[in-house]
N, C-alpha and C positions, 0 to 999 in steps of 0.2 A: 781526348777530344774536349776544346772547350765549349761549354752550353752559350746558347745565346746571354744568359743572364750575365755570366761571369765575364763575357767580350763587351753586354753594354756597362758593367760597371765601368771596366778599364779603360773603355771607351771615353765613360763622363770624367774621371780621372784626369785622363792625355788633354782632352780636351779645355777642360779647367784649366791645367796647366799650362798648356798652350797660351791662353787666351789672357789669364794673368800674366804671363809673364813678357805677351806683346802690348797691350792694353785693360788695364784692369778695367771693367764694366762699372757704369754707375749704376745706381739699384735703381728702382721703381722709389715714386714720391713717397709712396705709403710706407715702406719701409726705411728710407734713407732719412726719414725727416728727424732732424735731430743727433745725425749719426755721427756728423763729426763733430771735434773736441772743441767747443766758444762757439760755435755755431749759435745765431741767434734764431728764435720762430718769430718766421712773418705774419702779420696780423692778418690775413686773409689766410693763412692753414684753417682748413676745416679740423670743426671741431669735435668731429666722428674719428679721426685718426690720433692713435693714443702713441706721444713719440718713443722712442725705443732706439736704443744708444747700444750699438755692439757691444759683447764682452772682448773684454783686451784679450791680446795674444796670449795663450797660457804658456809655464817656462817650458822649456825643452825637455824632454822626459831623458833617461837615461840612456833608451833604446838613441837615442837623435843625436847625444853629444857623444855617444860611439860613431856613429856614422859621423859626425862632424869632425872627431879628431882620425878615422880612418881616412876621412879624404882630403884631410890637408896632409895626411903623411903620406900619402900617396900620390899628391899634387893633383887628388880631380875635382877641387874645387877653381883651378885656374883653366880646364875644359869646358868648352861652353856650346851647348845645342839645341836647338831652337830656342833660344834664351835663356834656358835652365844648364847650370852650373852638374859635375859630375855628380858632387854629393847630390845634386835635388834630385837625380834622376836616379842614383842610388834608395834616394826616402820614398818617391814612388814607386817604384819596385817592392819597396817593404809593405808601402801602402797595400799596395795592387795582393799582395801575398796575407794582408790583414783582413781583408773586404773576403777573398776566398775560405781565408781560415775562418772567420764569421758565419760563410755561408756554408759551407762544411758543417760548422757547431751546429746550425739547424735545422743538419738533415739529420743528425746524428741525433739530436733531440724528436725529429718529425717521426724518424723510426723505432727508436724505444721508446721515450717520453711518452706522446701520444696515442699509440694504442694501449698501454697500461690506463692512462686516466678515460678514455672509451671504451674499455672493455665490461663495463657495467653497462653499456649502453644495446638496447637488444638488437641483432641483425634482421635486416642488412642496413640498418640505420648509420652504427660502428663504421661501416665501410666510407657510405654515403659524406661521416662527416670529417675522417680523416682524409679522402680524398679531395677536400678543399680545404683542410687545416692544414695539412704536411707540408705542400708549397707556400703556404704565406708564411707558415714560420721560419723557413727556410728563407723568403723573402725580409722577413723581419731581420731576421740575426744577420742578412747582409744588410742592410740598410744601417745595424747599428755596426756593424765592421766597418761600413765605409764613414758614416760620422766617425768616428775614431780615427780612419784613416785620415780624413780629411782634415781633422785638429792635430792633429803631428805636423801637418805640411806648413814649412816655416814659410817657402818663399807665396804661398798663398795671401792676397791679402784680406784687413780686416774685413771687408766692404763685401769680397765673396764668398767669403765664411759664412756671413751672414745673412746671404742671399741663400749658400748651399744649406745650411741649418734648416732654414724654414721650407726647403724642394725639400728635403727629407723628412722632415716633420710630417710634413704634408702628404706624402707616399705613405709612411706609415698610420696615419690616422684611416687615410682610404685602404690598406691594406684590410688593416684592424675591422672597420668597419666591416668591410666583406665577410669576414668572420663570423662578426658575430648577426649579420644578415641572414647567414644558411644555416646559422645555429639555430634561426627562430623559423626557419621555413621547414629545418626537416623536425625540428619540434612541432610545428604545428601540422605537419604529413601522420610525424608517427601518433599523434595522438587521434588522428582522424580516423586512421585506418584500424586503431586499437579497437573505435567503438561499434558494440554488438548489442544488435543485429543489424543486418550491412543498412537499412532502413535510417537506422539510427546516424548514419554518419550523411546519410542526404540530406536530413531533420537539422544537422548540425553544423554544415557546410556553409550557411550565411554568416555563422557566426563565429566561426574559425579563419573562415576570409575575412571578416570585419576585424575581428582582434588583431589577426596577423597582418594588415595596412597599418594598424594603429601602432605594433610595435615597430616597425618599417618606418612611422612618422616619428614617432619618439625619438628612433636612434638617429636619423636624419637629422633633425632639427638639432641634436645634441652634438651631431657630429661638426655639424654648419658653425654654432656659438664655439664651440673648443677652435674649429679652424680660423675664424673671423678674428677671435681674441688673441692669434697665435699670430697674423697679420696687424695685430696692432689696430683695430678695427672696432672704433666702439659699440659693442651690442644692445646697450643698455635701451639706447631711444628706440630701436627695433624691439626689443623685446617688449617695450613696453605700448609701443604700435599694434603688435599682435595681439596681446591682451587685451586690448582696447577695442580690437577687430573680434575678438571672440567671446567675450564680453556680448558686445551688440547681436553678434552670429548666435550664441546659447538662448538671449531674450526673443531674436525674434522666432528660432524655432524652437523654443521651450516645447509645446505640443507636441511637433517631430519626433526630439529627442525622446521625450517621456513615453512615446509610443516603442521607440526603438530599443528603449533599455527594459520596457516591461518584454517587450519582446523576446529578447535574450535571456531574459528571466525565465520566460516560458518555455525557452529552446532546452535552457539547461534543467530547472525542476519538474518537467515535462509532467504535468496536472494533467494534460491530454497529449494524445496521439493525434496524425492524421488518419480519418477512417473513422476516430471514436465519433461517440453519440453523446452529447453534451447540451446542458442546458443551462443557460443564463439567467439567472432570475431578477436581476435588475432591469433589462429590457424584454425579459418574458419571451426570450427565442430559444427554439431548440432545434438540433440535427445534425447531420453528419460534417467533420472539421473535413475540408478539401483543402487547407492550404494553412501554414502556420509561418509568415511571413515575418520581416524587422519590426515593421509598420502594421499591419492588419492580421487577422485572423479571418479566412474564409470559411462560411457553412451553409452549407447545401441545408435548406427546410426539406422535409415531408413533402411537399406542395410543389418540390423543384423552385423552389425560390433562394438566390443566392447572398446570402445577407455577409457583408461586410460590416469588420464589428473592428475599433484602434483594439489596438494593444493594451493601452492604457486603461479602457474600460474596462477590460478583461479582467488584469490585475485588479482593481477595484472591487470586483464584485464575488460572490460565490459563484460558484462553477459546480453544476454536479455531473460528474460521468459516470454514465451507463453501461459504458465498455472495460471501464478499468478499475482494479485489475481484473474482474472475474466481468465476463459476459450473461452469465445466468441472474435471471431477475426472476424476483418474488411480487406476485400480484394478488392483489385481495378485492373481495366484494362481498355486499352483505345484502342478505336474504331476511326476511320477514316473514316469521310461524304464528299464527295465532296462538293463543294461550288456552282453547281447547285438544290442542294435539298433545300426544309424547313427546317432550323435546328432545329425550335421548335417544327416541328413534328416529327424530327430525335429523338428530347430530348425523348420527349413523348414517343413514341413507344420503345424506350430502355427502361425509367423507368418501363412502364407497362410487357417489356417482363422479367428483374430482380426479376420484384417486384412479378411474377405466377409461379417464378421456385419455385419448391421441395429442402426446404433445407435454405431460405433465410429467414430469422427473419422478421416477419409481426411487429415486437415492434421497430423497430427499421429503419431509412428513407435509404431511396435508393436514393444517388445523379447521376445525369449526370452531372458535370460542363465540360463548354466549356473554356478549358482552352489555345487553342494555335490557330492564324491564319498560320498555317503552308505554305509549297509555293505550294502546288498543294489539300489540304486538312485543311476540318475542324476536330482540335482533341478536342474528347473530353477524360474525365476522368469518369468511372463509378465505382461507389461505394456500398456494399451493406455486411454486417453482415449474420454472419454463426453463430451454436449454438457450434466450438468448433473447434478450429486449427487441428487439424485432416483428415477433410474432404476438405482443404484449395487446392489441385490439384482436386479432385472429382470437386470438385466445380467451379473450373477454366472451366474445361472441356464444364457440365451442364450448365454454362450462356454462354460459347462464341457457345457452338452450337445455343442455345436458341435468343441471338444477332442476329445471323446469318440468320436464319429463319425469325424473325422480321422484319429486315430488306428488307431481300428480298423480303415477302409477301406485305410489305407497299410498295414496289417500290423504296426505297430511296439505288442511288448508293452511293457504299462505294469506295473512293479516291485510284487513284494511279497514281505513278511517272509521269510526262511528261514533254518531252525537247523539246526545240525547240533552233534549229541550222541553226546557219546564217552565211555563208559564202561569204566572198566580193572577186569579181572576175573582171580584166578587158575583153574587147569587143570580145577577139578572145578566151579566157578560156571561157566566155559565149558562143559565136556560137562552140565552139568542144563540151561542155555539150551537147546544143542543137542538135547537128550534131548525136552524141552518142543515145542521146533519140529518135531521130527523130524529123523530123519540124513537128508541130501541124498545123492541117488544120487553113487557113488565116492566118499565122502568118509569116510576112518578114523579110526576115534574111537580120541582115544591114550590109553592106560593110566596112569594116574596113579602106578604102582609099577612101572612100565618105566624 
């Protein structure tokens, strides 16, 4: 049974045929300019259209001057039906069996060739991209069987040769491209779906769909310049249109831009999560990340206040997170002993009262270092581990009452300011002080002229 593909080839064959050998077709301006031989250009051709002169007939190959001398010994070059001669209907026939033998060759390559070179590739992906490779190669290797056929064909003329040349061209670059289209779709599937934890592939889903347009635009646009130049079609003032249009388009959203590239930077180096607890210290904001955008970066304050922060700023500045990688934080506070107490029993009775609260990681040590001789006070520094930034005021709270109790119940005062003021006076600002206060029993006030 024959396939659709194989009835339209022979299809366009017959019909070529046909139509060459009632009326050969003129071509389109774009391609015919310049195509025949002393042909002069008119001064009004545009001068975007680059002219392009057919290749001459090539000689008869071997296969053709058998068929040629079989059918003049056979007299079927004096048979004539729909205006092709025995022999030409004998060379299409050969044709017609070259274009199948072509498409044959790439099924035959679609089913060994192609799964050897995928089979590195992991399932069900292998599957995914042999089933849109096997028929376009299959489609390729006909398209170059039927170019082939079609340059064998003598009674063809130059003018539809090279009309058929360029529909082929042209089928095959749109083939081609389709290719390598789903090469970059289910590359950019498998790599989505690779990434763990499933979190991690919605984090990364802006910018898998942003690369994958962009690859999508690259081969476009490359596909566009190959086909235009293959038309004879100057690209060059276009090309340089664009540039000029993109150009202006990068200046006027440089910002944008630079939001959107830190952005993907952040996608991929991932310095925070959505969820974490992050602080900013260039504009002094901290809280939880709700959203990690092209453009912006959302965070939830403490306060329920939702601060929008570019991307760009982000990149710029330090970032400290609180959640990653370990959620457990260390918190410190410092306490004040007078310098009449024990301070090893100060130490003591702090570590033991840290070390009983609710809430303070038994896996983990509780310091008191005694870090400053202060001028009226011993200070020291306390330290002690929580299971998670969160409870980090809670918990302020819970050890400094809990200090404070300890403290007090063991007797040990805790340090505060004292001055002492000395004033130098002569003999009679001493006796008016004293005179002010009163004279203290036995005490004789001296004569200033003694």
């Amino acid at each position: 049974m024959i396939s659709r593909t194989k009835l339209l080839i022979f299809s366009i064959l017959l019909a070529t045929a046909i139509l060459s050998a009632c009326s050969p077709p003129a071509l389109p301006a774009a391609i015919s300019a310049g195509s025949a031989p002393g042909a002069e250009s008119t001064s009004d051709q545009d001068p975007n259209l680059v002219e392009r002169t057919p290749e001459p007939t090539s000689t008869p190959d071997s296969l053709t001057r058998a068929v040629a001398d079989f059918g003049e010994s056979v007299g079927a070059d004096t048979v004539s039906f729909l205006g092709l001669t025995g022999t030409d209907w004998i060379n299409l026939g050969i044709s017609w069996l070259i274009v199948l033998a072509g498409y044959g060759i790439g099924g035959i390559i679609a089913r060994i060739i192609i799964p050897r070179l995928t089979r590195r590739v992991p399932h069900p992906y292998d599957r995914e991209i042999r089933t849109v490779i096997s028929p376009k190669i299959r489609q390729l290797f006909g398209l170059f069987g039927l170019w082939f056929a079609t340059q064998r064909l003598e009674f063809l003329g130059v003018d539809i040769k090279f009309f058929l040349y360029d529909l082929y061209f042209l089928l095959g670059l749109i083939i081609s491209t389709q290719i390598v289209l789903k090469i970059i779709d289910v590359g950019a599937k498998y790599y989505t779906e690779s990434l763990q934890p499933p979190e991690r592939q919605v984090e990364m889903a802006p910018i898998i769909s942003l690369l994958t347009r962009l690859a999508y635009a690259v081969v476009i646009v490359g596909v566009l310049a190959i086909g235009l130049d293959r038309l004879g079609i100057n690209i060059t003032a276009l090309a340089a249109a664009l540039g000029i249009a993109g150009l202006g388009f990068a200046l006027a959203a440089q910002d944008t831009i630079a939001d959107a590239i830190a952005g993907m930077l952040i996608l991929a180096d991932r310095p925070f999560r959505v969820g974490d607890r992050i602080f900013i210290q260039a504009i002094d904001t901290w809280g939880d990340v709700v959203e990690i955008g092209l453009r912006t970066t959302r965070i939830r304050t403490r306060d329920n206040r939702m601060v929008i922060v570019p991307n760009s700023t982000i990149s710029k500045n330090e970032v400290v997170n609180f959640s990653y990688p370990d959620p457990r934080y260390r918190i410190q506070t410092h306490v004040g002993i007078g310098y009449e107490a024990e301070f090893e029993k100060a130490r003591q009775v702090m570590i033991d009262a840290v070390r009983n609260t609710k809430g303070v990681l038994k896996d983990k040590p509780v310091e008191v270092l005694y870090i400053e001789m202060a001028d009226s006070e011993m200070k020291f520094r306390v330290r002690w581990w929580i299971d998670s930034y969160v409870d980090t005021r809670r918990m302020l709270d819970t050890i400094h009452t809990a200090l404070q109790n300890a403290l007090d119940g063991a007797g040990i005062p805790q340090a505060y300011p004292v001055r002492e003021l000395r004033n130098k006076m002569n003999s009679q600002e001493d006796i008016e002080l004293r005179s002010g206060l009163g004279k203290p029993d036995g005490l004789e006030v001296p004569n200033p002229e003694d």
